[in-house]
N, C-alpha and C positions, 0 to 999 in steps of 0.2 A: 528024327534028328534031335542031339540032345541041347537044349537050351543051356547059356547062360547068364549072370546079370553083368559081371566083369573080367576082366584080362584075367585077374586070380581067382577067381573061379572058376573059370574055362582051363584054366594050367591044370586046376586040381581035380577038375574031370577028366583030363585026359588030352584036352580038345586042344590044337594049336591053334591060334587065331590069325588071320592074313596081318596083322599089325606083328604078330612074332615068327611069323615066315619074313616080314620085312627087316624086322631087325637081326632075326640070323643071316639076312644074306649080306646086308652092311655090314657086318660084323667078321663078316666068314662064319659063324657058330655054324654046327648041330642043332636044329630046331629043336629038337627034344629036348637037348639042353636048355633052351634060352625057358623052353615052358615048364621043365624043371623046376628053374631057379624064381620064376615068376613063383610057380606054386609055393614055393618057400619063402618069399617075400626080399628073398636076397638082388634080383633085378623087378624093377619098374618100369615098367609102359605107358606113361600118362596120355590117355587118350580118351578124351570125352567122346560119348557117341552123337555129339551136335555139333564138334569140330569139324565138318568135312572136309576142308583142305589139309587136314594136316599131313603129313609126312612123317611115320612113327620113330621116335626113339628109343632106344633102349636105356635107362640108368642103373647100373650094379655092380656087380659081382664078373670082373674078366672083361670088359666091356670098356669100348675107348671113353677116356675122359669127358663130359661134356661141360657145355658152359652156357652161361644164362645172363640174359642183357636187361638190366632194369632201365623201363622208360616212364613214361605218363603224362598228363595235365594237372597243373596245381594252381593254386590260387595265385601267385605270383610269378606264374609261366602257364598260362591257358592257352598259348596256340597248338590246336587240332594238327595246323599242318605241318606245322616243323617237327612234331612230334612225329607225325608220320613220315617227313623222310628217316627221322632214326630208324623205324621201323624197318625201311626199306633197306637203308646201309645195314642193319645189323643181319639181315638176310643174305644180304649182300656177300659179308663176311665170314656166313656160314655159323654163324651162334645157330647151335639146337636149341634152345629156349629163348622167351622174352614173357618177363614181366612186366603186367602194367600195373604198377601202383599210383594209378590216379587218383586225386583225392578231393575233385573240384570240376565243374562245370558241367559238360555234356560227360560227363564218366561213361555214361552206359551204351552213349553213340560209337564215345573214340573203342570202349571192348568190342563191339558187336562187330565194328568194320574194321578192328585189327583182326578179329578172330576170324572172319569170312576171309581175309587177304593171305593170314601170314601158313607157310607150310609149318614154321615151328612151333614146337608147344606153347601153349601160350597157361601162365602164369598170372593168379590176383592173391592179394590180401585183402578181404570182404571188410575186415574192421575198417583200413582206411577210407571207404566207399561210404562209411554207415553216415558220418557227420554232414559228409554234401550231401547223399543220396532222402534223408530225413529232412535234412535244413534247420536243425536244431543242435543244441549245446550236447556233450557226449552223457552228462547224467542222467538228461530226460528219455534218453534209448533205452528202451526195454531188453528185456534177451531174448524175448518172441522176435522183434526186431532187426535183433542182430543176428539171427537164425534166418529169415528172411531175406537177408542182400546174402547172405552167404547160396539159398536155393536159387536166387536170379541169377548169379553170376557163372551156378551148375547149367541153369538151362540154357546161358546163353552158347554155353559148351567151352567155357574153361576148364583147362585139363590138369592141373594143380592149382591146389588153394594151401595157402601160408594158416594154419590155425594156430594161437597161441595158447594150444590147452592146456601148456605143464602151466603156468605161473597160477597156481589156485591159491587160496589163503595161505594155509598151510604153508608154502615156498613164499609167498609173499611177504609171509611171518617171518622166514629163514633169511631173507632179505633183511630187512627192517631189524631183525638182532643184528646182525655180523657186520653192516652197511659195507660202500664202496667208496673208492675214490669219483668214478665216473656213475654211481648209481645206475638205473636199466637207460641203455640206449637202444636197445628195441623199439620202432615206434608204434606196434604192433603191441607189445608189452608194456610200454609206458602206458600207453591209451585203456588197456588192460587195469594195470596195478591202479593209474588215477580212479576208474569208474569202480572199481571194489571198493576203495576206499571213502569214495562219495557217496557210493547207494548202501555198503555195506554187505553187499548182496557178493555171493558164490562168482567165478570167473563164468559167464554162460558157456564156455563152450566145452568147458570142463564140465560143468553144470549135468549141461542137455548132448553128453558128448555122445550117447547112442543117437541122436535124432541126427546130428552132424553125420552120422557116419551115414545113418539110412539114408540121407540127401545125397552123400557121395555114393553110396551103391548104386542108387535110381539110373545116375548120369555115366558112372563109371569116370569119376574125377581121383585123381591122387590125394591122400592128404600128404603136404608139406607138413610136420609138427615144428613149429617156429621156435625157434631159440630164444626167447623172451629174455632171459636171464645171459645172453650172449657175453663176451666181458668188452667192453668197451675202451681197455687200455690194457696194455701189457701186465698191470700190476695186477686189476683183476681178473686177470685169468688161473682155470682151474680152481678157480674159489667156491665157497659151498653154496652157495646160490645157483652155479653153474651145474655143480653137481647133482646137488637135488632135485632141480626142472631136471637133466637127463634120465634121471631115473624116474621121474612121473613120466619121461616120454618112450622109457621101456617099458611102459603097464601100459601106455596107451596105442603102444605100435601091436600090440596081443591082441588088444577089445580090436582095432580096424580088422585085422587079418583072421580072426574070427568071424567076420561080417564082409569075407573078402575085399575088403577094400585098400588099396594098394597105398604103400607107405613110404617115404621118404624123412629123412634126421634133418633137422638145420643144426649149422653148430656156428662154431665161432670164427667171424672176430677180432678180436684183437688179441694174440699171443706171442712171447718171447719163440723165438727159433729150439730151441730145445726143449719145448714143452710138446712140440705139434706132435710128433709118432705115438707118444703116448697117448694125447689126446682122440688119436683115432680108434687106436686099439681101445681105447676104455668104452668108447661112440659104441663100437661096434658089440661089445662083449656087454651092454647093457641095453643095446635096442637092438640084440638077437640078429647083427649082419644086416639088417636095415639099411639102405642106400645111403649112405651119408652127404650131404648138400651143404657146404663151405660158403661162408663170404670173407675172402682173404684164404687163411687169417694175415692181419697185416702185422706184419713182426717189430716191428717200430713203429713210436708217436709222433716222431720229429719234421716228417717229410711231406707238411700240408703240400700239397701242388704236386708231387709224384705219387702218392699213394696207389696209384697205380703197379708203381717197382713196389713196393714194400710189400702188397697184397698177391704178386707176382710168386715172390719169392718165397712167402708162404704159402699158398696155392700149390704150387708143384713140389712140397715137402710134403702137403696136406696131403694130394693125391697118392704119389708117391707112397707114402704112408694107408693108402684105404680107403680116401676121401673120393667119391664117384663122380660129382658135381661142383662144380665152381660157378660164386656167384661172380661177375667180372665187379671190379671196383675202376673208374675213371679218374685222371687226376686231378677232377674238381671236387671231390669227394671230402667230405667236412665242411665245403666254402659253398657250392654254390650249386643248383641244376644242371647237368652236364650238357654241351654244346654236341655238334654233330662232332666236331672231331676231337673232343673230349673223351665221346665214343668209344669211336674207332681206336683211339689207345689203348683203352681201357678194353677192347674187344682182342685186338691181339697181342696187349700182357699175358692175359688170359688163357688166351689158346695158347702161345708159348709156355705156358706153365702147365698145361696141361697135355702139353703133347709131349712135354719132356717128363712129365710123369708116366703116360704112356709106355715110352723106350726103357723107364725104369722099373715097370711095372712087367714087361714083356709083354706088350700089348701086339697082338699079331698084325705086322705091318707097318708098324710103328716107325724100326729101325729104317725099314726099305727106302721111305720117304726121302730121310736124311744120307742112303747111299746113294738113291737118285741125284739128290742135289753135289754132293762128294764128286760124282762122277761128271756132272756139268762141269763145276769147279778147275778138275782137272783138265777137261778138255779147253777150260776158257771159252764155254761155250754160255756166252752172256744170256740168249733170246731163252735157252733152256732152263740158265737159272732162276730167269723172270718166271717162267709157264710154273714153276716149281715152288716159288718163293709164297710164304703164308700170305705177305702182305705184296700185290703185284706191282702196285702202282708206287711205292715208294722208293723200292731198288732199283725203279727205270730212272725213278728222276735226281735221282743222286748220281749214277751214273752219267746222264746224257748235262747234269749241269757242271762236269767238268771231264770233256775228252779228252783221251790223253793224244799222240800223235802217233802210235803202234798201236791195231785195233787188239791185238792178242795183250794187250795190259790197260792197268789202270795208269790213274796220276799217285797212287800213292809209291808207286816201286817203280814205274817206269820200265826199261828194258834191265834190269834187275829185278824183275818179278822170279821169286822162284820157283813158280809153276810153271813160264815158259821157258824157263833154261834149264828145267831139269828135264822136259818134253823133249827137246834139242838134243840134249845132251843123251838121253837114253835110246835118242832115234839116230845118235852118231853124227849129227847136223856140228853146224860151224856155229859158233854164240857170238857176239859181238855185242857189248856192252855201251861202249862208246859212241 
């Protein structure tokens, strides 16, 4: 039997793997297909081989939209357990991914008993792990060091890792000529550009980025390449900062895939509405079709406490446009750690955006959903449009906190609903409005 070390490896032998028979049948695909496009680096599998619960998904090319819920512990929100009901609602909810960006306390309990729990992929950023996980200031970490929380976090079977390899001097340089209004709000990248500039020293994971990648081959982890250079306001977006990190992260998605290792884009953001199509099309035509992984983009700066809509609405032009992955954005977002049902907003913005990219996309199945619900609709058949509805529990409670006095209507139209007397009327029945 022929061995392999990862999903893209196994694609380019020939081999389908029980994680892409799983995601052909979710999908409906042709397995051959799905291990085709694995072999090309165009869909992704993030699947650690020490995840064992997980539940495989696909991210790429032809493949329903997914979406990714950032959680964690920090130093001025450390509880273990409320953390974990996010965890539990965001499963809940149906998010294919969760990230934990912990950055404080027990970090490596709350990963280990989220990644034994959760079916979905589960997602770190090693950088923020390095400052608590050492217990030291960010200059005195070495890059042997920071090479080391990134191998724990492979073995504890995290199935992507956020590396922020594009931002090297060179871009950093490109940075610092051309400057910003919002400078890097990456904090992955901030944390980055600060310690180059304190020790002097090469970005390590640019550095040492073969050893990163041998540590991802070992486990068969994804790399996320991190947007370090993301724009952090409308104004800088598409600027050369942004530009330049994308093209160190189209040399850098060749060296993984070279070494089989499975790749995904971070991109932006924050961008104007008529920036984003192109923005995807450039993603793609300079990291060779690479999976591309969105946060937003949020199209507006003005709507601190909705940013949820504003990320929404970019989201599903992003997708739309070629974008494969949505990071979900909550509307405490700018202000504060998001609450459980801060969440959950912020969990079905997101799938709304991306399931409306799906129908735009011709994503197979897509539409059916939306003629299922069409068809309750019609019938005024309420308990069907619940079983249907993305989010179950809030069209019951809107409905049941104001009945109307006819079960076949609401209160908003009464017996001039035109769904029931057009029903009446086409079945020849008598209408009575009064």
């Amino acid at each position: 039997m022929i061995g392999y070390t990862t999903q893209m490896d196994a694609a380019k032998k020939g081999i389908i793997t029980k994680e892409m028979e799983i995601v052909a049948n979710k999908e409906s695909k042709n397995k051959e297909e799905i291990r085709s496009l694995v072999a090309e680096g165009k869909i992704a599998i993030p699947a650690n081989k020490n995840h064992k619960s997980l539940d495989p998904e696909g991210i790429g090319q032809g493949l329903r939209t997914k979406i990714n819920v950032n959680l964690g512990i920090s130093r001025d929100c450390c509880n273990f357990e409320k953390e974990f009901e996010k965890v539990k609602k965001a499963i809940e909810l149906k998010a294919e991914a969760i990230m934990d960006l912990s950055s404080y306390g027990k970090t490596r309990e709350f990963r280990q008993e989220l990644i034994n729990f959760s079916p979905a992929m589960i997602g770190t950023v090693p950088i923020y792990d390095a400052v608590g996980f050492y217990d030291k200031e960010l200059s005195s970490i070495t890059s042997q060091e920071f090479l080391d929380v990134v191998e724990q976090h492979a073995k504890d079977g995290v199935d992507f890792m956020t590396i922020h390899a594009g931002i090297n001097r060179q871009t950093a340089e490109r940075f610092k000529k051309n400057g910003r209004l919002t400078n890097i709000v990456s904090r992955g990248g901030s944390l980055l550009f600060v310690w180059m500039e304190l020790t002097g020293n090469e970005n390590p994971f640019y550095e040492y980025y073969d050893q990163v990648l041998d540590i991802f081959q070992k486990y068969d982890v994804t790399i996320s390449l991190g947007d370090a250079c993301r724009p952090g306001s409308i104004h800088d977006a598409t600027d050369a900062s942004q530009i330049e990190e994308l093209i160190v992260l189209g040399e850098l998605t060749k060296r993984a895939w070279e070494k089989n290792v499975q790749v995904m884009i971070e991109g932006p953001g924050h961008m104007a509405l008529n920036e984003i199509a192109a923005n995807m099309i450039l993603q793609k035509r300079l990291c060779h079709g690479a999976p591309f992984y969105v946060l937003g983009p949020l199209v507006t700066d003005v709507a601190p406490g909705y940013d949820h809509i504003t990320s929404a609405i970019g989201g599903a032009i992003a997708a739309a446009s070629g974008a494969d992955f949505l990071c979900y954005v909550t509307p405490a977002e700018h202000l504060r750690l998001p609450d459980l049902d801060d969440m959950k907003e912020g969990i079905i913005a997101s799938r709304i955006a991306a399931h409306a990219a799906d129908i735009a996309k011709g994503i197979k199945g897509a539409r059916e959903w939306d003629y299922q619900m069409s068809e309750a609709r019609k019938n005024l058949d309420w308990e069907r449009m619940f079983s249907l509805a993305m989010d179950k529990e809030k069209p019951r409670k809107y409905r049941e906190s104001s009945m109307p006095e006819h079960e076949d209507t609401c209160t908003m139209c009464g017996k001039m609903c035109a769904v029931r007397n057009m029903n009446k009327a086409l079945k020849g029945e008598n209408i009575q409005i009064l």
